[in-house]
C-alpha positions in Angstrom: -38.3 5.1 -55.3 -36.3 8.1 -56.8 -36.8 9.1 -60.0 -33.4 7.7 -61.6 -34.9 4.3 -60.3 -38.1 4.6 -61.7 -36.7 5.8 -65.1 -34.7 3.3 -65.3 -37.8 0.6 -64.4 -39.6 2.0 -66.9 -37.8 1.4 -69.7 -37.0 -1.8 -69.2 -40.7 -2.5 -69.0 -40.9 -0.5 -72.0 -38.4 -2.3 -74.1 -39.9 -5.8 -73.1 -43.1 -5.1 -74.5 -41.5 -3.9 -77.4 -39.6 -6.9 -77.9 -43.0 -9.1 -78.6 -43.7 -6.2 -81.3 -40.4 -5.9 -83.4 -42.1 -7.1 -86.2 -45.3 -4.5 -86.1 -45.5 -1.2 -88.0 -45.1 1.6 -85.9 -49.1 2.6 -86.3 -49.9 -1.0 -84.9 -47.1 -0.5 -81.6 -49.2 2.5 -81.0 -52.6 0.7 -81.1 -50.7 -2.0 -78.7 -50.3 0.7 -76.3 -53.8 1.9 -76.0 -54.5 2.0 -72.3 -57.3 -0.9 -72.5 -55.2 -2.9 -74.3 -52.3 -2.5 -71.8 -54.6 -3.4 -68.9 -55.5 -6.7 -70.9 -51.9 -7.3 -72.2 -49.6 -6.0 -69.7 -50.8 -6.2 -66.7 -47.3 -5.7 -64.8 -46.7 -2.5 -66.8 -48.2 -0.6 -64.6 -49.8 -0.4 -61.2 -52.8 1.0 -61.6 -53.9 -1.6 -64.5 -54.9 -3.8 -61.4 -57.7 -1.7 -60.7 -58.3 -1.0 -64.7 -57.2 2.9 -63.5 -56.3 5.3 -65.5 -53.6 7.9 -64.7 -55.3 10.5 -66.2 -58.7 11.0 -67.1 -58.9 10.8 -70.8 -60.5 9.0 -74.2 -58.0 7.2 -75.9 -55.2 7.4 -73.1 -52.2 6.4 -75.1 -49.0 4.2 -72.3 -46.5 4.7 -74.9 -45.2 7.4 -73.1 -46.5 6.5 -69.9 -43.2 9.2 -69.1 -43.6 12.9 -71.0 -39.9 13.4 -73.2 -40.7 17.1 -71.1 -40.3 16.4 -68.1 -37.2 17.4 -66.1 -35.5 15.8 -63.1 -32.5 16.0 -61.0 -31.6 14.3 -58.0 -30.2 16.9 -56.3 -32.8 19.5 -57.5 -32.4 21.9 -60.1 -32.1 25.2 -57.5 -34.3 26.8 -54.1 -37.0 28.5 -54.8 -38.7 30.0 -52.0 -36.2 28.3 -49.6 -37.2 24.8 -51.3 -35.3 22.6 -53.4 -37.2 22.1 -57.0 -36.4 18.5 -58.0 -38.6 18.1 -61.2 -39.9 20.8 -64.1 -42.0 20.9 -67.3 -39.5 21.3 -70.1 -42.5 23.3 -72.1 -44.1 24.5 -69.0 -47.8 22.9 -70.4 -50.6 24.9 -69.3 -52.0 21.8 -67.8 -49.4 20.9 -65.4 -48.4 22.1 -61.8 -46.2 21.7 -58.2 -46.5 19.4 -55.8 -45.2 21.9 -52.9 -43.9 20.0 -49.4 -41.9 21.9 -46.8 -39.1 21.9 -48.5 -39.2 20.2 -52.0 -41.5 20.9 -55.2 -42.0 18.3 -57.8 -43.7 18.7 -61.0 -47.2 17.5 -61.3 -48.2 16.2 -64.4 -51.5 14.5 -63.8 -53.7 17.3 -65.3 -51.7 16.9 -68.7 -52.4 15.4 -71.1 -49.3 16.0 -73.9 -47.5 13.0 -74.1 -50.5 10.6 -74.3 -52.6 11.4 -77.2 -51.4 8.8 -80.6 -50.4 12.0 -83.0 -48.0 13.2 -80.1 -46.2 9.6 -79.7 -46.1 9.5 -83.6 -44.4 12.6 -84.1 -41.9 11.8 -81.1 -41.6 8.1 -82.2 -38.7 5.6 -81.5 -38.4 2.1 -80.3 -36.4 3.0 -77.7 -37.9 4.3 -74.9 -34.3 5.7 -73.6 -33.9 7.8 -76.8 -37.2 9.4 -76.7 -36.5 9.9 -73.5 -33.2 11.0 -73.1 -33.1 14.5 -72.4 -35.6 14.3 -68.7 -32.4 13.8 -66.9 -31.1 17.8 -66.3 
């Protein structure tokens, strides 16, 4: 799956679930969104809820975001660097985060960070619409 598919995936799983919670404040969509709840509520949201996994090993993982608004992604990759082709970058180059490194690609890895899933994060960053907090990850 490339990452324009999966974007696009995403949000519609995203705005589905919101749909059940137009009429919830945005503290309580939060709440909804809590990892444990998700794996209860939402089975199909993601694929690791089958085996109650977490994508990253926190308290109080957060699936609004399950996508970081800083990540960066193009299809044809952004430029070479060291003779590969770098398809994906943190916008705010986060400590936490690294490279996958192949032959010839390098993706951004984003499993060691934790940014985007902690509730004051999503607050501050809020919308309904997935696509608008998301829309600048495509470069």
């Amino acid at each position: 799956m490339t990452y324009e598919e999966w974007f696009i995936q995403q949000g519609k799983l995203h705005a589905n679930v919101m749909k059940k919670l137009e009429d919830k404040t945005t503290d309580e969509v939060i709440e909804y969104f809590k990892f444990e709840n998700m794996v209860k509520n939402e089975p199909d949201f993601c694929p690791l809820y089958k085996d109650n996994k977490k994508c990253h090993d926190m308290e109080d993982l957060n699936c609004y975001l399950c996508a970081c608004p800083n990540f960066r992604f193009k299809m044809e990759g952004f430029e070479k660097q060291d003779g590969k082709t770098l398809f994906s970058v943190c916008n705010i180059k986060s400590r936490d985060g690294s490279q996958y490194v192949g032959e010839d690609y390098i993706h951004q890895n984003c499993s060691g960070c934790i940014v985007p899933h902690r509730a004051k994060y999503i607050k501050k960053n809020f919308n309904r619409n997935w696509f608008e907090v998301m829309k600048d990850v495509r470069s």
